[in-house]
C-alpha positions in Angstrom: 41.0 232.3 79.3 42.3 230.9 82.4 42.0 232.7 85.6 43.8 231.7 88.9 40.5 232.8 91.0 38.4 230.8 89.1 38.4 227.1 90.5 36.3 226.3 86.9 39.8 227.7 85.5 42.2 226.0 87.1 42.1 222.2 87.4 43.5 220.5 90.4 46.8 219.5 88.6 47.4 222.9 87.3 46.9 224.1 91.0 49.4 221.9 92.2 51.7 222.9 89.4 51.6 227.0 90.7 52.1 225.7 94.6 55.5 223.7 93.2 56.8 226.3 91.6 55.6 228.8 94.2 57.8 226.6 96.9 60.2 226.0 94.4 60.8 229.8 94.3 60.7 230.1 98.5 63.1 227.3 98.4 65.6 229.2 96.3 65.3 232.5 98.7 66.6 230.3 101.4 69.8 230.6 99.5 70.2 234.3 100.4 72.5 234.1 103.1 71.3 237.3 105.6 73.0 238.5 108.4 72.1 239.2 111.9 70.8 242.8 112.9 70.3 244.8 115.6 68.1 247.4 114.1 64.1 247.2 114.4 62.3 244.8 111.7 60.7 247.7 109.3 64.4 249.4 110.1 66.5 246.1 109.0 64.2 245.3 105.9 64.6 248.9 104.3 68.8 249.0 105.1 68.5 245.4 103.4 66.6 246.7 100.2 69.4 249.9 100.1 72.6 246.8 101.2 71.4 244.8 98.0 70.6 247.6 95.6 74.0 249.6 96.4 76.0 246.2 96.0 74.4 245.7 92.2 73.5 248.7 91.0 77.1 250.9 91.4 79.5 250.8 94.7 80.9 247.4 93.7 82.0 248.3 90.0 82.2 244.8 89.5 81.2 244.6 85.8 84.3 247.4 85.4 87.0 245.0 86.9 89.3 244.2 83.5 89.3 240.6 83.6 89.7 239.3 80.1 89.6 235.9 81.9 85.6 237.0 83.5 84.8 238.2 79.9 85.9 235.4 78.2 83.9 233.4 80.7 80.8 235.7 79.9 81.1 235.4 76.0 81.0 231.5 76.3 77.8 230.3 74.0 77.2 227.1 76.1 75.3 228.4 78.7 72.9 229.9 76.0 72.9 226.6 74.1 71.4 224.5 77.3 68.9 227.7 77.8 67.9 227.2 74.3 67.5 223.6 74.5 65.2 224.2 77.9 63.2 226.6 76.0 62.9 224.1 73.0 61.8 221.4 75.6 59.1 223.5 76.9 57.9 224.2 73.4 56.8 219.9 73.1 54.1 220.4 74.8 52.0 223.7 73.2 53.3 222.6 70.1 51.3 219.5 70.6 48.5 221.4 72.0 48.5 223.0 68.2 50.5 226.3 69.3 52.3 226.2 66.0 52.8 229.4 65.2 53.6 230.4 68.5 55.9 227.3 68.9 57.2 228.4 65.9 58.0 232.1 67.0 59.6 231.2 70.4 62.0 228.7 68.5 63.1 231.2 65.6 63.8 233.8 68.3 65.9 230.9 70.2 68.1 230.0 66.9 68.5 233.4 66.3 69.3 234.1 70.1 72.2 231.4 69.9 73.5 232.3 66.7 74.1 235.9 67.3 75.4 234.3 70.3 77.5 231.8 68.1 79.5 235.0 66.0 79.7 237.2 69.3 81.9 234.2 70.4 83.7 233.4 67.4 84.6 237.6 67.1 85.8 237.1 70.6 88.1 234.6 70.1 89.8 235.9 67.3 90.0 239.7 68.5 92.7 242.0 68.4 95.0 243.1 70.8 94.1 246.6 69.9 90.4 246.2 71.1 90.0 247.4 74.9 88.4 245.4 77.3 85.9 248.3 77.7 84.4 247.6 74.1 84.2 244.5 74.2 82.1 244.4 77.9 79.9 246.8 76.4 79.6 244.8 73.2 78.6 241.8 76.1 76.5 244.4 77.4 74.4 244.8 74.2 73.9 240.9 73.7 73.2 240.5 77.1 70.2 243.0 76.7 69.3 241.1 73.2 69.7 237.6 75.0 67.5 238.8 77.4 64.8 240.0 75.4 64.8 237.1 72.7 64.6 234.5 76.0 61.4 237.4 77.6 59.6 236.9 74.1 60.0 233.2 73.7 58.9 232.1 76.7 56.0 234.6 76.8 54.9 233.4 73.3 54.8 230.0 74.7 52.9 231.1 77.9 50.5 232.6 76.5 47.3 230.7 75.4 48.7 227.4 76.6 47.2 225.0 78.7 48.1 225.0 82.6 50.6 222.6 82.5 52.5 224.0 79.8 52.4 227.6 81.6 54.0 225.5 84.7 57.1 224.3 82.6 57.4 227.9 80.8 57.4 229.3 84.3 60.2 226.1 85.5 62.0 226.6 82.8 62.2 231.2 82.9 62.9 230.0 86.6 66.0 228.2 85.9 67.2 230.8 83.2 67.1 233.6 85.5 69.1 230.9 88.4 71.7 230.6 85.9 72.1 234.0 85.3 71.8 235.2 88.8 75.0 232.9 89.5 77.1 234.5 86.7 76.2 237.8 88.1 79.2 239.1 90.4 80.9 239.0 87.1 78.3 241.7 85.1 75.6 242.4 87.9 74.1 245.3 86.1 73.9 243.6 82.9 72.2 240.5 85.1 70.0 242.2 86.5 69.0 243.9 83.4 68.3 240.9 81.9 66.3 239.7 84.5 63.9 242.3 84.7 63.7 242.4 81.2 62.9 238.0 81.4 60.5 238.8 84.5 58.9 241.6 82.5 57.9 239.6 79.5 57.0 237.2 81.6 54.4 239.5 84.1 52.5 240.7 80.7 52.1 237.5 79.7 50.5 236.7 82.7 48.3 239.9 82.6 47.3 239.1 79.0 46.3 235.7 80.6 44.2 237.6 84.1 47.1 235.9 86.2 48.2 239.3 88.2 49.2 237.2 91.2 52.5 236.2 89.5 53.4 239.7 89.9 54.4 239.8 93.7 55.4 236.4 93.3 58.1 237.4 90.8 58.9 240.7 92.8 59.4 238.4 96.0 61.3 235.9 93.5 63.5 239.2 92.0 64.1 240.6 95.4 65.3 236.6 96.6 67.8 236.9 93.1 69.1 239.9 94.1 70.0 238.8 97.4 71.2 235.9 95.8 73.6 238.1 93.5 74.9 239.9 96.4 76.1 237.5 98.2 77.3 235.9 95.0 79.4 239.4 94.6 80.3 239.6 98.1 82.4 236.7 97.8 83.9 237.6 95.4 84.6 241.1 96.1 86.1 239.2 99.4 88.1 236.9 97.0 89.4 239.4 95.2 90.4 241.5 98.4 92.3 238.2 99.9 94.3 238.1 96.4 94.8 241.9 96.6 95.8 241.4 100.4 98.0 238.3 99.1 99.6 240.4 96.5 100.4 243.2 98.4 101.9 240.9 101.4 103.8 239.1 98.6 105.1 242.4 97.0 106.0 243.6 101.1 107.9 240.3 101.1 109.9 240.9 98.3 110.7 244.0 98.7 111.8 242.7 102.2 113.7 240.5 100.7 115.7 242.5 98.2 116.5 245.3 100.9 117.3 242.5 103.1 119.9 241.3 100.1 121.4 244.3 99.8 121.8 245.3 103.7 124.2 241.5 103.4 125.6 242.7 100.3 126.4 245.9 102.4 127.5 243.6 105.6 129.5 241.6 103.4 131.3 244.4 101.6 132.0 245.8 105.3 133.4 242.6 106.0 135.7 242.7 103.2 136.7 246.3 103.1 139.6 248.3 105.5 137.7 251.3 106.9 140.8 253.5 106.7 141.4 253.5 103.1 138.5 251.4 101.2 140.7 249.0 99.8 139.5 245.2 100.3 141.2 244.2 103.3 143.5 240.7 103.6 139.9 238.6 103.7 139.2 240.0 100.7 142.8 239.8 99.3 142.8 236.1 100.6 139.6 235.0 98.6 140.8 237.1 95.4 144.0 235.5 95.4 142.5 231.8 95.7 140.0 233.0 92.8 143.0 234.2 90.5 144.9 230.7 91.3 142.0 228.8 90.0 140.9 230.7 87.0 145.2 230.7 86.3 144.7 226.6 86.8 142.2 226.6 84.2 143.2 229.2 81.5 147.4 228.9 81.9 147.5 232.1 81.8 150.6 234.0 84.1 149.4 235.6 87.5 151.8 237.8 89.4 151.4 239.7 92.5 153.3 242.8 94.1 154.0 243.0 97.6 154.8 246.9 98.5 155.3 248.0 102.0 155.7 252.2 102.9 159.4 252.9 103.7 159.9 254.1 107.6 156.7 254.1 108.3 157.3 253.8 111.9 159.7 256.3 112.1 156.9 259.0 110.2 154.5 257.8 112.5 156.7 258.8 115.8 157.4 262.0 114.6 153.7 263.2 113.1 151.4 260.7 114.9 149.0 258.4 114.1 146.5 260.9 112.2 149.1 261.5 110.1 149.9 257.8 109.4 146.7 257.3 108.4 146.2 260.2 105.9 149.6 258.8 104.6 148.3 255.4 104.4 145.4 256.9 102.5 147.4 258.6 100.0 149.6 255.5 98.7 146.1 253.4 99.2 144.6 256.5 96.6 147.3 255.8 94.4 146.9 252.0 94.2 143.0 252.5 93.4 143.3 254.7 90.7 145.9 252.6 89.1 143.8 249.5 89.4 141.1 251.2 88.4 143.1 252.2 85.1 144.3 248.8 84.2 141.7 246.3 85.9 144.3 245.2 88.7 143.3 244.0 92.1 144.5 246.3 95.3 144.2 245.6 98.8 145.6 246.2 102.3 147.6 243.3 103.5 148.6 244.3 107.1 150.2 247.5 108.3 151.9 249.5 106.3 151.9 246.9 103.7 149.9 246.6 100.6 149.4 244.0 97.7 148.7 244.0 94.1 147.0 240.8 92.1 147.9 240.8 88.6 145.8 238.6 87.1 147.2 237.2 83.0 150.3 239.5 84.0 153.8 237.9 83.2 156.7 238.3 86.0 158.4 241.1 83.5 154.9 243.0 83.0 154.2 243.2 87.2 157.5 244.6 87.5 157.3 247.5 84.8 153.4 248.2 86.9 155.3 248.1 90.4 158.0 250.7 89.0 154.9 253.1 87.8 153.3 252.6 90.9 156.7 252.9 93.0 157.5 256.5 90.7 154.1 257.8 91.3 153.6 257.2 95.0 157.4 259.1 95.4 156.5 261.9 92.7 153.2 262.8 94.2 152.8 265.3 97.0 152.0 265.0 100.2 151.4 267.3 102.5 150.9 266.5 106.6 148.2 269.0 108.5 150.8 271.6 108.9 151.4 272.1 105.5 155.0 270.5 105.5 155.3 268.4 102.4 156.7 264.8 103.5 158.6 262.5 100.9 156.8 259.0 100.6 158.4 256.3 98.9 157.8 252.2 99.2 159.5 249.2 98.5 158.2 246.4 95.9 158.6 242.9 96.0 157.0 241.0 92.3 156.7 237.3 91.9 155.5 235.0 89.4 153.0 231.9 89.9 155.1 228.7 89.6 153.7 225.8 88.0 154.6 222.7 90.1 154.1 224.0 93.5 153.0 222.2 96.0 151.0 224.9 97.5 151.4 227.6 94.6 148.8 230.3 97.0 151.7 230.5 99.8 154.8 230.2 97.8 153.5 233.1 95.2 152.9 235.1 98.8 156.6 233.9 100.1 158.3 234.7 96.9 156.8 238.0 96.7 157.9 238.6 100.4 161.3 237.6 100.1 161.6 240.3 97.0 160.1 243.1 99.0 162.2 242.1 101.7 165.4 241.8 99.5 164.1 245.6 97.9 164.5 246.7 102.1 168.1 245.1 102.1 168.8 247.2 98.5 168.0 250.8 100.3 164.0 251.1 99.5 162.4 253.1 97.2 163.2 249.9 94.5 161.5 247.1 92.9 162.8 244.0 93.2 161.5 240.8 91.0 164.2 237.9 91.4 163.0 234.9 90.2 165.7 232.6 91.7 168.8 233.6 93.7 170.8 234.1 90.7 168.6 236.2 89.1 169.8 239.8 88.8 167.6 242.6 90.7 165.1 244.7 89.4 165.1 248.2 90.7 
């Protein structure tokens, strides 16, 4: 049996074989990344110890993230297939050294190792929606443990009663198994490092069965240098994932930025567009409906009218009962407008004044006059009543015209023909509708 402090036992080449894998495994602690510290040297290695274990062993709650992308990553079989090959690589050698059977047992556990691996994979794949992610990471879990124990075995099988150079490749080859799984680990740390103490394990009592105890602070050096490894590997990524989280949140701030920054120009722009006295759109508004109705009349045909009204002696009522009270009784026939239009799907606004307008959109000349006459019979029917209590007679006077095909500019003449009828219903004695075409057409009222 070999014994590393027997020289008898260890020929020079095998002795060089343990101080390459020994700076092979120094080499790889370099990659630790540890920061600066203030606290005394026996101080700053036990805060270490406590930083390292607390990041794998539960604060983090990495292996709980839901990331069916992570898991999917996790259940992939070809990192187990190159293990396997490595492990069927080291076998060459003891199995030419006439370690058959042992050969033989590391490789069975191996293929049996890869294809539980294989069905784990192909389940995965063709899951169902219905499964949670939490079965299926402790399924990985479960295999992890299983992988972990199948590669221990193997790899002590073959250390065990081979020849020194072939215990140097078993060692290589457990070393890069536990590297690859130490850089998977911010993904499942717990499982990891499961699996690597299980690996390192098997691997120790081989080494005890063989009278080679010094591998045992050589791998707890080499476990401590993996966990530092993992940390920083799950640092990262913990700071990745805060940077996304950061990013998202910025992104949703921005948005919601955005929208109330939408609305507050909706707002603006439906200021802009409304008279503050009685919420009607205001001639803007009127303007750019009117322009709207024009086109959509170019391009359907269909008739557009529009009604002109204007309050009768409204300067007059405002000498008497002041300005407060013109404006309630601007409100009132502005009240009467909405509700209509809100009836029939017509289109009301303050034009100027005392003076209100109507769109009729796919309303014939005859139609606009029969809904100015309603309009005209409700504002002088309905009551109104100044501060004092004194009920006031309202009336208005109508003017209705009718788009004309053929007009030069068909926005202004539909305006001036509509003004000319209000201002022929004035001439008539107000309180009247008037919709003349032409000047021989006979008044409406």
């Amino acid at each position: 049996m070999p014994n590393v402090e027997s020289d008898m036992a260890h020929p020079p080449e095998a002795t060089h074989g343990i101080q390459i894998v020994c700076r092979t495994i120094n080499l790889l602690g370099i990659i630790a990344v540890r920061r600066p510290t203030k606290h005394k040297p026996g101080e700053a290695k036990t805060l270490r110890i406590r930083e390292v274990l607390t990041r794998i062993l539960g604060s983090l709650e990495t292996d709980r993230h839901e990331s069916w992308d992570q898991l999917t990553e996790l259940f992939r079989i070809s990192p187990h297939l190159f293990a396997a090959s490595a492990i069927g690589a080291a076998a060459i050698s003891p199995a030419l050294g006439g370690q058959r059977l042992e050969v033989g047992i590391a490789l069975s556990l191996v293929a049996a190792q890869v294809l539980m691996r294989a069905v784990a994979w192909h389940a995965f794949r063709n899951r169902s929606q219905k499964t949670s992610y939490e079965v299926w990471f402790r399924r990985f879990t479960i295999l992890s443990i299983l992988s972990g124990i199948a590669w221990g075995t193997s790899l002590a099988v073959l250390f065990v009663g081979a020849e020194p150079q072939s215990q140097v490749i078993t060692l290589a080859v457990g070393c890069g198994i536990v590297q690859s799984a130490s850089g998977r680990a911010y993904m499942a740390p717990r499982s990891t490092l499961i699996v690597l103490l299980i690996i390192m394990g098997l691997m120790n009592l081989a080494a005890f069965t063989e009278g080679q105890w010094i591998l045992l602070p050589i791998c707890v050096a080499y476990l401590f240098f993996q966990a530092t490894f993992m940390s920083r590997l799950i640092e990262l990524e913990m700071s990745r994932r805060q940077a996304e989280d950061e990013t998202k949140h910025l992104l949703r701030e921005l948005a919601d930025s955005n929208h109330k920054l939408k609305r507050a120009n909706e707002r603006l722009q439906q200021h802009a567009l409304t008279d503050a006295l009685t919420g009607l759109p205001n001639r803007r508004s009127f303007d750019r409906q009117l322009t709207r109705a024009v086109l959509e009349r170019d391009e359907t045909g269909a008739p557009l009218s529009l009604i002109l009204l204007d309050i009768d002696h409204f300067k007059q009522f405002n000498d008497r009962y002041g300005h407060q009270e013109g404006d309630k009784c601007l409100q009132h026939v502005a009240g009467v407008l909405a509700r209509h239009a809100d009836e029939n799907g017509y289109q009301p606004a303050r034009y100027g004044g005392e003076e209100f307008a109507v769109i009729l959109p796919s309303t014939p000349r005859e139609t606009a006059a029969d809904v100015a006459e309603r309009l005209r019979r409700q504002i002088a029917n309905l009551p109104f009543r100044i501060s004092n209590g004194t009920e006031i007679k309202i009336t208005a006077s109508f003017g209705v015209a009718q788009f004309q095909q053929g007009d030069v500019d068909a926005k202004k003449q539909l305006i001036a023909q509509a003004d000319r009828n209000l201002y022929r219903a004035k001439e008539q004695g107000r309180n009247c509708v008037i919709s003349r075409e032409t000047e021989a057409d006979p008044l409406h009222s």
